[in-house]
N, CA, C and O atoms as CSV, one atom per row, in Angstrom:
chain,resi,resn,atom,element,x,y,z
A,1,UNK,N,N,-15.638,32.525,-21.108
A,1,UNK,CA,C,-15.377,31.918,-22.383
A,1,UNK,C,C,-14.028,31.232,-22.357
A,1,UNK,O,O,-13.268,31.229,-21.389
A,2,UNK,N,N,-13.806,30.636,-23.556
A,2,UNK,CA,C,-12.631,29.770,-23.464
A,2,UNK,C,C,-11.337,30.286,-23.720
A,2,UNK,O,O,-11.668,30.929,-24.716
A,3,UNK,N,N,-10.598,30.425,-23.653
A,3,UNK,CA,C,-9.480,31.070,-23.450
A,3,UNK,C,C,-8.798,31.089,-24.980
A,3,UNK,O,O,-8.616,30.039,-25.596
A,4,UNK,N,N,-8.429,32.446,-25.541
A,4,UNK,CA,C,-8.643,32.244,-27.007
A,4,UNK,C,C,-6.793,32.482,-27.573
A,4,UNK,O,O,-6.497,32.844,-28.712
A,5,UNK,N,N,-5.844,32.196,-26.544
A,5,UNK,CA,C,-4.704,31.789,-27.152
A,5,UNK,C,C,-4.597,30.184,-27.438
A,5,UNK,O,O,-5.154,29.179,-26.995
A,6,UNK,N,N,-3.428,30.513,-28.565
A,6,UNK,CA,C,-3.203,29.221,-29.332
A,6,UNK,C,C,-2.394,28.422,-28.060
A,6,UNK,O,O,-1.871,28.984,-27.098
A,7,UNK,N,N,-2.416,27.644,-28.198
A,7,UNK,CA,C,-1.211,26.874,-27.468
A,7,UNK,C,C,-1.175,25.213,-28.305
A,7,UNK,O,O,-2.067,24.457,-28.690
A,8,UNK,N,N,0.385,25.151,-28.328
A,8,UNK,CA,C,0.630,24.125,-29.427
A,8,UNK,C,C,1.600,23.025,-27.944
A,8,UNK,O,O,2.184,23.484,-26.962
A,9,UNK,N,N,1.406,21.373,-28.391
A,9,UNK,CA,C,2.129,20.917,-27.577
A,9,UNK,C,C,2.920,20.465,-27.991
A,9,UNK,O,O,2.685,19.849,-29.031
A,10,UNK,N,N,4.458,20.467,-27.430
A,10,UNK,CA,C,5.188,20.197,-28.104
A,10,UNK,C,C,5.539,18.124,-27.878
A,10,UNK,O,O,5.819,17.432,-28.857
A,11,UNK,N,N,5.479,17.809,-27.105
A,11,UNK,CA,C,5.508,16.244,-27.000
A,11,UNK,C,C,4.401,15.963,-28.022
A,11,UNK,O,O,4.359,14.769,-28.321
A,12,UNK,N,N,3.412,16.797,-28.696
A,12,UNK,CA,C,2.567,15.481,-29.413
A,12,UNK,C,C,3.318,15.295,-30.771
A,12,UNK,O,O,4.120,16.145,-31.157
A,13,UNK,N,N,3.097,14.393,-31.341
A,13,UNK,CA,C,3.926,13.721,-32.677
A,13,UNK,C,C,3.460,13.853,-33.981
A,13,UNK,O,O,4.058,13.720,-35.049
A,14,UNK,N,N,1.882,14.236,-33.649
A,14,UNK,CA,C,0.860,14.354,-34.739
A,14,UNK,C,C,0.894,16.010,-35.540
A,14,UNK,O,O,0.989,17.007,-34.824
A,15,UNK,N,N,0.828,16.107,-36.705
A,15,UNK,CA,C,0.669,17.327,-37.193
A,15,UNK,C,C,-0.517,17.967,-36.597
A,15,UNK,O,O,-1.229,17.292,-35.853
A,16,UNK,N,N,-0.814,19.241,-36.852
A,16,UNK,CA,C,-1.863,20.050,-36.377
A,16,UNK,C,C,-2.939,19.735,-36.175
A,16,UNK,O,O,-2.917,18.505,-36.131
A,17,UNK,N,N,-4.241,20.196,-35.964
A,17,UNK,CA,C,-5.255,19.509,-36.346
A,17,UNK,C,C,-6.018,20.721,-37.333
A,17,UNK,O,O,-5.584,21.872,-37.294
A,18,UNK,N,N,-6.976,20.423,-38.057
A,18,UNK,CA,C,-7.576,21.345,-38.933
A,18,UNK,C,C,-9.022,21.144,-38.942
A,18,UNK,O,O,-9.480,20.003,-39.006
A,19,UNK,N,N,-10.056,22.566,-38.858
A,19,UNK,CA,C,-11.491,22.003,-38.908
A,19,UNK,C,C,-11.939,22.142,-40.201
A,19,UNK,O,O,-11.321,23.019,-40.804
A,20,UNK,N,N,-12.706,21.646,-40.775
A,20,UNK,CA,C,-13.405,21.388,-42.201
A,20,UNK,C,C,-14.701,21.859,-42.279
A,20,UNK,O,O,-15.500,21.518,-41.407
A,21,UNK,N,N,-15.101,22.718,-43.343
A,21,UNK,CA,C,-16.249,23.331,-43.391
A,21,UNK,C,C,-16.558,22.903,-44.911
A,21,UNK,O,O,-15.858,23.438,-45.772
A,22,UNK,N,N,-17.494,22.031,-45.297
A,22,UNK,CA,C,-17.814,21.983,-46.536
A,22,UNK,C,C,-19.575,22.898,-47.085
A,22,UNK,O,O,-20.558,23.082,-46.367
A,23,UNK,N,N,-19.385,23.291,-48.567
A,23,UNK,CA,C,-20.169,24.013,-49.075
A,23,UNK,C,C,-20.708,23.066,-49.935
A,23,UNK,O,O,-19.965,22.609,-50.803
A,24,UNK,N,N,-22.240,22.554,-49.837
A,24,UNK,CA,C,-23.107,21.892,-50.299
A,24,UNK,C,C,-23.429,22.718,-52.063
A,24,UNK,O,O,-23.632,23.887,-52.392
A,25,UNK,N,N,-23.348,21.594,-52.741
A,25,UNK,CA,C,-23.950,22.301,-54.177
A,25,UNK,C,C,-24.995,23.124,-54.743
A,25,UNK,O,O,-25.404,23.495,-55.843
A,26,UNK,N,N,-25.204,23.227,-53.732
A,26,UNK,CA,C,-26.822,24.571,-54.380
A,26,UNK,C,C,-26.591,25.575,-53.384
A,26,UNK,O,O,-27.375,26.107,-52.598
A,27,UNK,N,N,-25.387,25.729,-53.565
A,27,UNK,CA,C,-24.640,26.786,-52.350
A,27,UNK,C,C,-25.269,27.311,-51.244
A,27,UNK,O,O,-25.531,28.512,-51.175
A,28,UNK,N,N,-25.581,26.395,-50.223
A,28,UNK,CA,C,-26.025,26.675,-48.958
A,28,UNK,C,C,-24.962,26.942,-48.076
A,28,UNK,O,O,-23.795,26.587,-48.240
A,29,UNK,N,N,-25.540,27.752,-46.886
A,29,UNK,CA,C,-23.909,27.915,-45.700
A,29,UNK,C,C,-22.950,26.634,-45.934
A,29,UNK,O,O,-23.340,25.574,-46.424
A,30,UNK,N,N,-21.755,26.881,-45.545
A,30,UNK,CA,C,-20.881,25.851,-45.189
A,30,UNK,C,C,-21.100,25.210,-43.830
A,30,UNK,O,O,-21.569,25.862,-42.898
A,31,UNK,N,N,-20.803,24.090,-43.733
A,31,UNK,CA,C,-21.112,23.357,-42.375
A,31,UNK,C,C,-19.492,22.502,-42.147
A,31,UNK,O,O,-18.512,22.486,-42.892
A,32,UNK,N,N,-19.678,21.977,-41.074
A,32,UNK,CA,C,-18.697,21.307,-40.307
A,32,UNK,C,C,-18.853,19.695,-41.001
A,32,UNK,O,O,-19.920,19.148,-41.282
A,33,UNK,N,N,-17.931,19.316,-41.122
A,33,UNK,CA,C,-17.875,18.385,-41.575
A,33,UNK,C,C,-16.473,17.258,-40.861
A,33,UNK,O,O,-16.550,16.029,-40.870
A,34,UNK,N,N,-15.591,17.845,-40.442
A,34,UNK,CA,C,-15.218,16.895,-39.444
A,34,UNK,C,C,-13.412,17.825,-39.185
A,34,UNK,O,O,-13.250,19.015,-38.913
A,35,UNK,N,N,-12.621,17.046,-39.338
A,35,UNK,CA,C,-11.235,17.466,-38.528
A,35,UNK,C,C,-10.070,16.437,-39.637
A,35,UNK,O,O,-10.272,15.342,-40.162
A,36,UNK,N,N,-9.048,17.200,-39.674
A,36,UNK,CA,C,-8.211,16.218,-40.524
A,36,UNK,C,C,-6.652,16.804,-40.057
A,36,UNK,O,O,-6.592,17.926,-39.554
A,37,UNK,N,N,-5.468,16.037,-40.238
A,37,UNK,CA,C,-4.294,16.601,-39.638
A,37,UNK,C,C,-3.667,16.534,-40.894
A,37,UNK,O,O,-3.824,15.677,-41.763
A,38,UNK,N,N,-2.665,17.898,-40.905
A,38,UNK,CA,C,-2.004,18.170,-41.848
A,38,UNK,C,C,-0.617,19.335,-41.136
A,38,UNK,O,O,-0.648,19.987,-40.092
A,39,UNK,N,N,0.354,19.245,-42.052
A,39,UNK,CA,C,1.882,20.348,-41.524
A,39,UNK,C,C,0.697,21.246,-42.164
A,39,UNK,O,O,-0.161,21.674,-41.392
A,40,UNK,N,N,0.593,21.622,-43.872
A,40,UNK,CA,C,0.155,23.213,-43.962
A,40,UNK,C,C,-1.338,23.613,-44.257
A,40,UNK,O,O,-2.201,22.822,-43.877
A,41,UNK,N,N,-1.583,24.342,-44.663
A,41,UNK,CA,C,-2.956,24.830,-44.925
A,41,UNK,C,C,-3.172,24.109,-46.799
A,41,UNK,O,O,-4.305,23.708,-47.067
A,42,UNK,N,N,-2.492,24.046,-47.499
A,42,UNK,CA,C,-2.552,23.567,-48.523
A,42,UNK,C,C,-2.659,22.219,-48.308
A,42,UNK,O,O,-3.581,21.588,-48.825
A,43,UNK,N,N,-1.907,21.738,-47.671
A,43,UNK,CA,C,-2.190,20.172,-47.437
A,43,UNK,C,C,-3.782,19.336,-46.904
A,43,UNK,O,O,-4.361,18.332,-47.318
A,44,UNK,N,N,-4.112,20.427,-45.693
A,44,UNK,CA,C,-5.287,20.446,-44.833
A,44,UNK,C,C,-6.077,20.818,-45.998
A,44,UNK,O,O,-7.060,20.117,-45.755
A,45,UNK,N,N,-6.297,21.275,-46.833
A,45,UNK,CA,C,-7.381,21.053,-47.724
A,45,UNK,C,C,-6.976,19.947,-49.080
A,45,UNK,O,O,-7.809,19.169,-49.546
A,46,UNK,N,N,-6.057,20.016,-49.407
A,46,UNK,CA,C,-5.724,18.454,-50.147
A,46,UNK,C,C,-6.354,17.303,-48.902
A,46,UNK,O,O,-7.553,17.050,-49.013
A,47,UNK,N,N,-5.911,16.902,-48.230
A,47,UNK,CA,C,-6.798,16.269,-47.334
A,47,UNK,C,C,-7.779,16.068,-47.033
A,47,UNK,O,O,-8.344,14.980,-46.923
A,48,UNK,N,N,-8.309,17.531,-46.766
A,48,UNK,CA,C,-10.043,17.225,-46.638
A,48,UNK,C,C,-10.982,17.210,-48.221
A,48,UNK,O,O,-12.204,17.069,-48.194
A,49,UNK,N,N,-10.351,17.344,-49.312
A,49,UNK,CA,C,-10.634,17.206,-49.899
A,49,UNK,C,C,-10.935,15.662,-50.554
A,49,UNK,O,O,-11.834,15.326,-51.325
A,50,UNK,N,N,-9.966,14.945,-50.022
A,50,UNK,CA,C,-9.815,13.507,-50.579
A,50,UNK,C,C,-10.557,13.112,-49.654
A,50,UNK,O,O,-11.418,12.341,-50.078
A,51,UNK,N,N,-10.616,13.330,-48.383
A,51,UNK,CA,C,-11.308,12.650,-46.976
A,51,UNK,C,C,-12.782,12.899,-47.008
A,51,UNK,O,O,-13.504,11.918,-46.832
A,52,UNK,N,N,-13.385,14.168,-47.223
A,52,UNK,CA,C,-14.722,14.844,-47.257
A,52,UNK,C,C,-15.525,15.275,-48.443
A,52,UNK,O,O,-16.635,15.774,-48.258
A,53,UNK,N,N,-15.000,15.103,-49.759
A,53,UNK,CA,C,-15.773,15.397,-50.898
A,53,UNK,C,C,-15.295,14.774,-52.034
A,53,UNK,O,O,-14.949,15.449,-53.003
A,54,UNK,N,N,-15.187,12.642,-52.034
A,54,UNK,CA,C,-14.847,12.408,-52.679
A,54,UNK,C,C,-15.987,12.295,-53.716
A,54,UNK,O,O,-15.821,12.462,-54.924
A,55,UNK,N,N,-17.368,11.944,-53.019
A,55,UNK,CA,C,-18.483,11.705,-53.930
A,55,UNK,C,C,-18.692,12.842,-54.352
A,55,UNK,O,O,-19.911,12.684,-54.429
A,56,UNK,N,N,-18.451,14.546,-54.925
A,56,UNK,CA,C,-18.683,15.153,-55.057
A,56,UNK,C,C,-19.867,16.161,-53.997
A,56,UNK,O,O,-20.669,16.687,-54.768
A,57,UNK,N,N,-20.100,16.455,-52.889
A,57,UNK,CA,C,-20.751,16.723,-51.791
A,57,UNK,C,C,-20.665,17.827,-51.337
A,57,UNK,O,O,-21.237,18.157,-50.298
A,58,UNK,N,N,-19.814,18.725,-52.147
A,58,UNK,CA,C,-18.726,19.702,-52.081
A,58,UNK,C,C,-18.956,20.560,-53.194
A,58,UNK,O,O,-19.413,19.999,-54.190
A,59,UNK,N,N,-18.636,22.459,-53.302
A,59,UNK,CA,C,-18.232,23.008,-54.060
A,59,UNK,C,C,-17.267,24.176,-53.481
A,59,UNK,O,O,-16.772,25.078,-54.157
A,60,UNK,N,N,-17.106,23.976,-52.119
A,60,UNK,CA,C,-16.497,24.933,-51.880
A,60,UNK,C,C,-15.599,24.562,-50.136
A,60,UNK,O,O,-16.387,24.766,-49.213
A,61,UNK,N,N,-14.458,24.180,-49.745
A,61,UNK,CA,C,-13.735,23.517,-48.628
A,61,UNK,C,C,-13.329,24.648,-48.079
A,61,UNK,O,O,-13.020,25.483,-48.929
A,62,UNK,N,N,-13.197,25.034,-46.866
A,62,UNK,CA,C,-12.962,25.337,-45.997
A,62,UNK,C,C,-11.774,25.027,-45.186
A,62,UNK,O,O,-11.872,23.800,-45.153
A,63,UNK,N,N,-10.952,25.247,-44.660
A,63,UNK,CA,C,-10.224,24.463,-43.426
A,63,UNK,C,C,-9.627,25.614,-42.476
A,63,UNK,O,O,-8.814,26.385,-42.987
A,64,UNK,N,N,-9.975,25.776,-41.142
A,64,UNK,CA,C,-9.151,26.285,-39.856
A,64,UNK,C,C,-8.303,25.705,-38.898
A,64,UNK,O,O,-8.620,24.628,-38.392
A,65,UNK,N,N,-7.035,26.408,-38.514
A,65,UNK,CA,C,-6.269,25.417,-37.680
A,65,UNK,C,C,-7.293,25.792,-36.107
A,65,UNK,O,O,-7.522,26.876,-35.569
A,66,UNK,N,N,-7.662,24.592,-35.786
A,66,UNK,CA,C,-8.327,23.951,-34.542
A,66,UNK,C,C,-7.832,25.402,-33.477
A,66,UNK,O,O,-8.692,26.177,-33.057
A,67,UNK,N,N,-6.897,25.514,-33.277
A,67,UNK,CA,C,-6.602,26.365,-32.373
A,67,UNK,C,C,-6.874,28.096,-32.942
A,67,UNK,O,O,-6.731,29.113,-32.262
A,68,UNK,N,N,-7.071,28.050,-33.610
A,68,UNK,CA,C,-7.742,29.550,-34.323
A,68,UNK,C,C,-9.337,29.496,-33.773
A,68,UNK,O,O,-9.803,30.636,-33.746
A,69,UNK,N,N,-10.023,28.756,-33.453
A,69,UNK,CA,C,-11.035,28.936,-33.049
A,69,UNK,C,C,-11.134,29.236,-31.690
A,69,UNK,O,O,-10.341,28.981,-30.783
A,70,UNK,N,N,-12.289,29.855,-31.663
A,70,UNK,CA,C,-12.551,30.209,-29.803
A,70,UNK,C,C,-14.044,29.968,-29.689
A,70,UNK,O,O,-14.804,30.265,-30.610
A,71,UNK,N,N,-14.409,29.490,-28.686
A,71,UNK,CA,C,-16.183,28.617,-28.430
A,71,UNK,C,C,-16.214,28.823,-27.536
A,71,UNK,O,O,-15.193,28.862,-26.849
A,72,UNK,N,N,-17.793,29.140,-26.924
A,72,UNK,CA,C,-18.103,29.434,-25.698
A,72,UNK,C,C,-18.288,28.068,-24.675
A,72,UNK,O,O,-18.158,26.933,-25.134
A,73,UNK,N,N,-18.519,28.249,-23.631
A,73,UNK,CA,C,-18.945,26.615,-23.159
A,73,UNK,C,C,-20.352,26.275,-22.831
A,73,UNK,O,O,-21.278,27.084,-22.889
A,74,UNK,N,N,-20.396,25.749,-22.683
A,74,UNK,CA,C,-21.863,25.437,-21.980
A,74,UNK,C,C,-21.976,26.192,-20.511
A,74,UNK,O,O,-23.122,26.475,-20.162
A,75,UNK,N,N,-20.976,26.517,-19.687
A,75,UNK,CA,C,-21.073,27.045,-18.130
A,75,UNK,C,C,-21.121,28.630,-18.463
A,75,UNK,O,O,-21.385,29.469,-17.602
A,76,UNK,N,N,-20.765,29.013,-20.144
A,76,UNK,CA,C,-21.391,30.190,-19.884
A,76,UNK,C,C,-23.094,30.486,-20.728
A,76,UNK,O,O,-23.700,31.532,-20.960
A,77,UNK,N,N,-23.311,29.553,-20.905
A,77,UNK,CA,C,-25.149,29.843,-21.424
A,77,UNK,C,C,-25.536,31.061,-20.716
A,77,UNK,O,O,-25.886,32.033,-21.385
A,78,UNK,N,N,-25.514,31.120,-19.469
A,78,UNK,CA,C,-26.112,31.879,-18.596
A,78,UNK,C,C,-25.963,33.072,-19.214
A,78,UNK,O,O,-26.746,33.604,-20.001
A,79,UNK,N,N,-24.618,33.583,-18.705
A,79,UNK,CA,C,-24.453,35.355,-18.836
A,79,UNK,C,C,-24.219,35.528,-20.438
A,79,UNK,O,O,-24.561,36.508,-21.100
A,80,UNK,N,N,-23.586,34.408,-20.892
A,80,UNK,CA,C,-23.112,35.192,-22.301
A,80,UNK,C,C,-24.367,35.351,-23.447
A,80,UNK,O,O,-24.212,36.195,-24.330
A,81,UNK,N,N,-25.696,34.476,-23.422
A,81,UNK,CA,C,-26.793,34.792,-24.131
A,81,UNK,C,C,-27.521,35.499,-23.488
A,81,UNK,O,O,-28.443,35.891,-24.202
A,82,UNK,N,N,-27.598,35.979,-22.189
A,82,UNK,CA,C,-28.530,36.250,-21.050
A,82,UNK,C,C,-29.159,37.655,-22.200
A,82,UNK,O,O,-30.353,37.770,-22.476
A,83,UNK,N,N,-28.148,38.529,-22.693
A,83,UNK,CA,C,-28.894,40.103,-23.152
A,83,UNK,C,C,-29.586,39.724,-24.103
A,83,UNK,O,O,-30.608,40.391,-24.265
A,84,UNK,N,N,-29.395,38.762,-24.920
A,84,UNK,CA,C,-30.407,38.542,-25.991
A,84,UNK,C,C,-32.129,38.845,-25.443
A,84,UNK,O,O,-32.973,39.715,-25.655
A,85,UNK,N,N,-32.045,37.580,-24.636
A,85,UNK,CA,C,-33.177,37.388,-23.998
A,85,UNK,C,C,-34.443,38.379,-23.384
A,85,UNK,O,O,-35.653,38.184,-23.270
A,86,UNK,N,N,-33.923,39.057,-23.187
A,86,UNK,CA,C,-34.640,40.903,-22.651
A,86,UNK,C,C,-35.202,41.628,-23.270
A,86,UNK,O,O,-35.828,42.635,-22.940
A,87,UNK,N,N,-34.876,40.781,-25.068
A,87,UNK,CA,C,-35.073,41.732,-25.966
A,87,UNK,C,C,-36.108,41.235,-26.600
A,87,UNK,O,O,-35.637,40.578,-27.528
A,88,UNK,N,N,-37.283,41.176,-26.624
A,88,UNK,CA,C,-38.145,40.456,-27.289
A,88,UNK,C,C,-38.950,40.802,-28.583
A,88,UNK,O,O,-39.981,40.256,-28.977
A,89,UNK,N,N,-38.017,42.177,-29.355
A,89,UNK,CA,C,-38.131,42.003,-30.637
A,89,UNK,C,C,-37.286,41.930,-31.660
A,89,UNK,O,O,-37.005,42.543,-32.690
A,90,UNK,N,N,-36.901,40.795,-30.930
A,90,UNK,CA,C,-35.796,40.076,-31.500
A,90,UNK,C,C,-36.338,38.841,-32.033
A,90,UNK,O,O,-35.766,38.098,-32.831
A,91,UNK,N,N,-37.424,38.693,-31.553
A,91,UNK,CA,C,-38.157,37.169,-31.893
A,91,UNK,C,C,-38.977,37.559,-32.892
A,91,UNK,O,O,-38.987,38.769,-33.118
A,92,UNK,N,N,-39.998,36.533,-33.871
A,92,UNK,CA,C,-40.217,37.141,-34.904
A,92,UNK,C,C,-42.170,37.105,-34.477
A,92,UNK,O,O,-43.094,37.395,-35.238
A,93,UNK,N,N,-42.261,36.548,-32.714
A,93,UNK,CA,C,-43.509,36.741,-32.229
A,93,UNK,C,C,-43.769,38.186,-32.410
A,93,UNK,O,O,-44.909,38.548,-32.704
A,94,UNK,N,N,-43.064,38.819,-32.299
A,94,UNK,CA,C,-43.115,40.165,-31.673
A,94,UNK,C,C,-43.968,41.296,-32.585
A,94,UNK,O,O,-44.493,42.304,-32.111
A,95,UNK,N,N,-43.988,40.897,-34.011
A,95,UNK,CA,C,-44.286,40.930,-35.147
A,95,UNK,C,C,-45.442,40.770,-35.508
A,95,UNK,O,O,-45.914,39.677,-35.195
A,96,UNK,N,N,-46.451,41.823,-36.359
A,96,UNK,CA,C,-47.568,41.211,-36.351
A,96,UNK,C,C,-47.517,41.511,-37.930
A,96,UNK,O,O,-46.802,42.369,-38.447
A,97,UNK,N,N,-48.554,40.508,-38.719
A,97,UNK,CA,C,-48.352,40.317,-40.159
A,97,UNK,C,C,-49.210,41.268,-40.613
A,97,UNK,O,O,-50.197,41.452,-39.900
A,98,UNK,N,N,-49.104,41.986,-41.691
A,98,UNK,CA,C,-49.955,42.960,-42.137
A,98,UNK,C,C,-50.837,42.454,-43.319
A,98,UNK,O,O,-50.532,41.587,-44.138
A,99,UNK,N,N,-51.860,43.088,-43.248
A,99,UNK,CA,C,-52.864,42.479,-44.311
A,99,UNK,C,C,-52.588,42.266,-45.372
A,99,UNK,O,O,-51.734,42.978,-45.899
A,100,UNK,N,N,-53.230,41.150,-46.145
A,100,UNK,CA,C,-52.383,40.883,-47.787
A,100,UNK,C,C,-50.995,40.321,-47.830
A,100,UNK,O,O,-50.568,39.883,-48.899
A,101,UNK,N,N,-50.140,40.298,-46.570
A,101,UNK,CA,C,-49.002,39.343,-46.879
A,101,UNK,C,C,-49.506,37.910,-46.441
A,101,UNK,O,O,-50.272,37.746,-45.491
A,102,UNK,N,N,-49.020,36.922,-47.198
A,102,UNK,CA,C,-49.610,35.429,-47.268
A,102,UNK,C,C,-48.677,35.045,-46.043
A,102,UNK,O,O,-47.596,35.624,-46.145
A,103,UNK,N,N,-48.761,34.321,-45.027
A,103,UNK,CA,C,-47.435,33.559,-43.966
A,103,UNK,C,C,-47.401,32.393,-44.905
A,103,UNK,O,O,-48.279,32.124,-45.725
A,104,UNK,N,N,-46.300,31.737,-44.699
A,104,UNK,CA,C,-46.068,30.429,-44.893
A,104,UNK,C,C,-46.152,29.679,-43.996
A,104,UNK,O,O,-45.939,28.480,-44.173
C-alpha cells in the first residue's frame, strides 16, 4: 500500500491541496467531486463551496487535506483483496430466496 505519512514540499508555492466530497439532496452517500487549494480547512470549504455547489447540488461539503488520505494501488489488487475472494458468502449468489419474498 501507499505509504501513509504526510509529506509536505516545501519549494511548492501553492497552498495545500484539499479533496471534496459533496452530499447530493435526497441525502445519498457523499461522493468526490474534485480538489481545491486552500491555507485552512475553513477556507477549503468556503472554496469548495463557491467552486462545487454553486447551482445548489449540495447539502452537505466535505473537505480532506489530500495528504490525510491513504489508497491502495492498483499493484496491490492481488494480495490486498485476495481474502475477500475465498469467501463466497460474501456474494449475495450464495443466498437462496425463500418462498413468498418477491426479488426485484
Amino acid at each position: 500500500m501507499a505509504d501513509s505519512t504526510p509529506t509536505t514540499d516545501t519549494t511548492d508555492s501553492q497552498w495545500p491541496l484539499w479533496e471534496v466530497f459533496l452530499q447530493p439532496p435526497k441525502g445519498e452517500a457523499h461522493e468526490h467531486a474534485g480538489s481545491v487549494h486552500a491555507a485552512t480547512a475553513e477556507q477549503a470549504l468556503q472554496n469548495a463551496r463557491d467552486v462545487y455547489s454553486r447551482r445548489g447540488e449540495a447539502v452537505s461539503i466535505w473537505v480532506v487535506p489530500s495528504v490525510a488520505i491513504t489508497a491502495s494501488t492498483p499493484e496491490d489488487m492481488g494480495p490486498f483483496f485476495d481474502p475477500g475472494n475465498d469467501k463466497p458468502y460474501r456474494h449475495p449468489q450464495f443466498y437462496k430466496v425463500p418462498r413468498g419474498v418477491r426479488v426485484f
